[in-house]
N, C-alpha and C positions, 0 to 999 in steps of 0.2 A: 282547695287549692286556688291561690291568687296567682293571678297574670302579672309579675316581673316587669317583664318587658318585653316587648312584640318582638312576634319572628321577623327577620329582616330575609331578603331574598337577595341572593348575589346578580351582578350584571348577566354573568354569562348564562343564567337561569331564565333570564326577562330575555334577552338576544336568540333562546332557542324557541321559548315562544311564538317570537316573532318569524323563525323561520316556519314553525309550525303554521301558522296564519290564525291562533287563537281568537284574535281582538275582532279580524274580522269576521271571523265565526258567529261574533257576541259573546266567546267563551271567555273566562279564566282558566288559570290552572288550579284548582280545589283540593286541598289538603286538608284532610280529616284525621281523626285518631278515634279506632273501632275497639271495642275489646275483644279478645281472639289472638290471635297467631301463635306460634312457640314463648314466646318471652312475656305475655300474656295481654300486651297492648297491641297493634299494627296498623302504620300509617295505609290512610285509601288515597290514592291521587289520580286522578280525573281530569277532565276537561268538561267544566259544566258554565252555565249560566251564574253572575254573580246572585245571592238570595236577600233579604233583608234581613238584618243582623248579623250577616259576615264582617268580617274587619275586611277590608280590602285593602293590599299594598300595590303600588302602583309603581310604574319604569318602563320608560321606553315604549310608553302606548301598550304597554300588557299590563295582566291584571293577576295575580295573584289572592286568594281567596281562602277564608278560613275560618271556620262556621264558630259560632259562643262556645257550644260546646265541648270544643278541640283547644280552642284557647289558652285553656291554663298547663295546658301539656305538652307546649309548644312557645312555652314564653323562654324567650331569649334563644330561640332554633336559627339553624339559617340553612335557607333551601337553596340549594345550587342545584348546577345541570356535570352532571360528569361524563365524559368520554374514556372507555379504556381497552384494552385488547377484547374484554372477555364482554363487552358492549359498552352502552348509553344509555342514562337513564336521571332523574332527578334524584335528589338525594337530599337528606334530611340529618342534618348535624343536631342533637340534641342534647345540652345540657342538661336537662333534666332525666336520663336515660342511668336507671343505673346498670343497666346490664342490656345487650340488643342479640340478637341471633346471626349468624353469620351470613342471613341475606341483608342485612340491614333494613329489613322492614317490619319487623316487631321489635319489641324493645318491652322492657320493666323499669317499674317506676321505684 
């Protein structure tokens, strides 16, 4: 599997960051893809330290992070932050996704 084109991350994603106080933690937000869940892939998202050989996307003094190995599974994604009645939470739009489970955090390729 080749990497496309890199996940992009929307503003209001980098904006909640910043309310989080990530950067100053030294944290990113860390997006992974494990094998597991219902649909047979599922996103991990975290708040960790950036590592060597993450891609790192940047905005607004936050950091967004995402390791080689999750790369090709997430080319052309775009992470936002969503607010809605039933909560909040980051979220991961995935073109490459042929099918996701109705939490929206596994998904099949």
């Amino acid at each position: 599997m080749e990497l496309s084109l890199p996940p992009k991350v929307t503003p209001r994603a980098f904006e909640r960051l910043g309310e989080i106080g990530a950067a100053a933690q030294g944290k990113a937000l860390r997006i992974a893809v494990e094998g597991g869940g219902c649909s047979g892939f599922q996103y991990q998202i975290d708040l960790d330290a950036p590592a060597d050989g993450d891609l790192i996307l940047e905005g607004s003094g936050e950091k967004v992070v995402v390791d080689e190995t999750s790369l090709p599974f997430l080319g052309g994604a775009t992470i936002d932050y969503t607010e809605e009645l039933v909560g909040s939470r980051f979220t991961i739009e995935n073109p490459n996704a042929a099918s996701s489970c109705g939490c929206g955090v596994s998904f099949a390729m």
